[in-house]
C-alpha positions as CSV (number, residue, x, y, z in Angstrom):
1,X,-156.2,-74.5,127.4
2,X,-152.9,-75.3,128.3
3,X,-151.6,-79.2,129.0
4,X,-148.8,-80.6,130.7
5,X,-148.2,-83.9,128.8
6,X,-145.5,-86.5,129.7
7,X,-144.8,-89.1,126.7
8,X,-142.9,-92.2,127.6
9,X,-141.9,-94.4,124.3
10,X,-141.9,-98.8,124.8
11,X,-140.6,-99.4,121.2
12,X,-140.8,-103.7,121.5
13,X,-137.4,-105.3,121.3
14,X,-138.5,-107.1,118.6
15,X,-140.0,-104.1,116.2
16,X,-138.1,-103.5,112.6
17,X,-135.8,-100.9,112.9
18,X,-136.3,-99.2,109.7
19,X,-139.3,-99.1,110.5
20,X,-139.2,-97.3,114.0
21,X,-136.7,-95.0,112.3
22,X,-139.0,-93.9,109.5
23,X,-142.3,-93.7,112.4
24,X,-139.2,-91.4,114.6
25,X,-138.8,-89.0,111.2
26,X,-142.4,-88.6,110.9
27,X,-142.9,-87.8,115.0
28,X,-140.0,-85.0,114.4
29,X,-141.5,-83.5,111.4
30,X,-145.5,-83.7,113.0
31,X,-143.9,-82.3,116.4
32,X,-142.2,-79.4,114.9
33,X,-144.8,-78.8,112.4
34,X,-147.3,-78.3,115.6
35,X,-144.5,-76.3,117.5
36,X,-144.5,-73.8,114.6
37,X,-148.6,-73.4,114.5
38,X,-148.2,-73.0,118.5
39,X,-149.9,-76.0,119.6
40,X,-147.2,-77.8,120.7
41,X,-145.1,-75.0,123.2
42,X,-142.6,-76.8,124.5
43,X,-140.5,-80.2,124.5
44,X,-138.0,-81.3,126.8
45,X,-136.2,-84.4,126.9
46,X,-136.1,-86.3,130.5
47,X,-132.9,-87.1,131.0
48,X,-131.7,-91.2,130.8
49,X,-135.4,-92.2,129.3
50,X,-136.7,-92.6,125.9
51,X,-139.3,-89.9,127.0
52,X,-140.1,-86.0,127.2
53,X,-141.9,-83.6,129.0
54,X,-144.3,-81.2,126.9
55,X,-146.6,-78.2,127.2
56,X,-149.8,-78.2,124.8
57,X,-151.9,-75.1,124.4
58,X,-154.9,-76.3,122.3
59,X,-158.8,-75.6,122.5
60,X,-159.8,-78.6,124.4
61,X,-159.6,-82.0,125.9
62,X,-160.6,-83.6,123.1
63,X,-158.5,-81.4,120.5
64,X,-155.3,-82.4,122.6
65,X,-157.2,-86.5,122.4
66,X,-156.9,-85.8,119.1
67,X,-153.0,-85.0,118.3
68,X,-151.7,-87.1,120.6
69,X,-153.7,-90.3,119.0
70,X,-152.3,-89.1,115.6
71,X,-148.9,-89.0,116.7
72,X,-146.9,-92.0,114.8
73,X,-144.9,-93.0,117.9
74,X,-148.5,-93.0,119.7
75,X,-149.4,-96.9,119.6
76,X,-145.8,-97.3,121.6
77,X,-146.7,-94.3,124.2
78,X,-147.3,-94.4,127.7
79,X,-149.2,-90.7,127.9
80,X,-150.0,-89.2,131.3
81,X,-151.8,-85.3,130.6
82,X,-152.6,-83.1,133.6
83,X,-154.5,-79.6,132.5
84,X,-152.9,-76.7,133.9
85,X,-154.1,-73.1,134.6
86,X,-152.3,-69.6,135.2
87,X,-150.9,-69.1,138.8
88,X,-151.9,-65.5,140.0
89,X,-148.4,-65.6,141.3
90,X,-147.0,-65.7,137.7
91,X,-145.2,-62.2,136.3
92,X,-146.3,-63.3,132.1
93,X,-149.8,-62.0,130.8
94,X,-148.5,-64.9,128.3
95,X,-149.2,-67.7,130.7
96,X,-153.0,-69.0,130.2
């Protein structure tokens, strides 16, 4: 199943900054770790917000409930998924 997932980040004003740079290293290594099994297919950055725009192609609702909850930047996430399906319009068998 494929996911369209939009990640906005609220790190507090107040929150150690060592700290929120060593929870940011971890998010990079989890998020490219999960690009490379194919999970996670895409990433982009919105532009002027500390937030992205993602596609996720896992088995199921509550796989994708899963990695996101377990992502180290998650407590500080505002997460808004919407599932997505081929459009019979679309020219890639790769799109599913």
């Amino acid at each position: 199943m494929l996911f369209h997932v939009t990640m906005d980040v609220r790190i507090p004003p107040d929150a150690d900054p060592a700290q929120i740079e060593a929870l940011k290293a971890r998010e990079k290594a989890c998020c490219q770790q999960l690009m490379g099994d194919g999970r996670w297919r895409h990433i982009w950055r919105v532009a002027g917000r500390y937030s992205n725009v993602s596609i996720f192609e896992v088995a199921s609702p509550a796989e994708l409930h899963d990695l996101l909850s377990g992502l180290p930047l998650f407590p500080y996430m505002d997460v808004a998924v919407t599932a997505l399906c081929r459009h019979p319009s679309s020219i890639r068998d790769t799109d599913h």
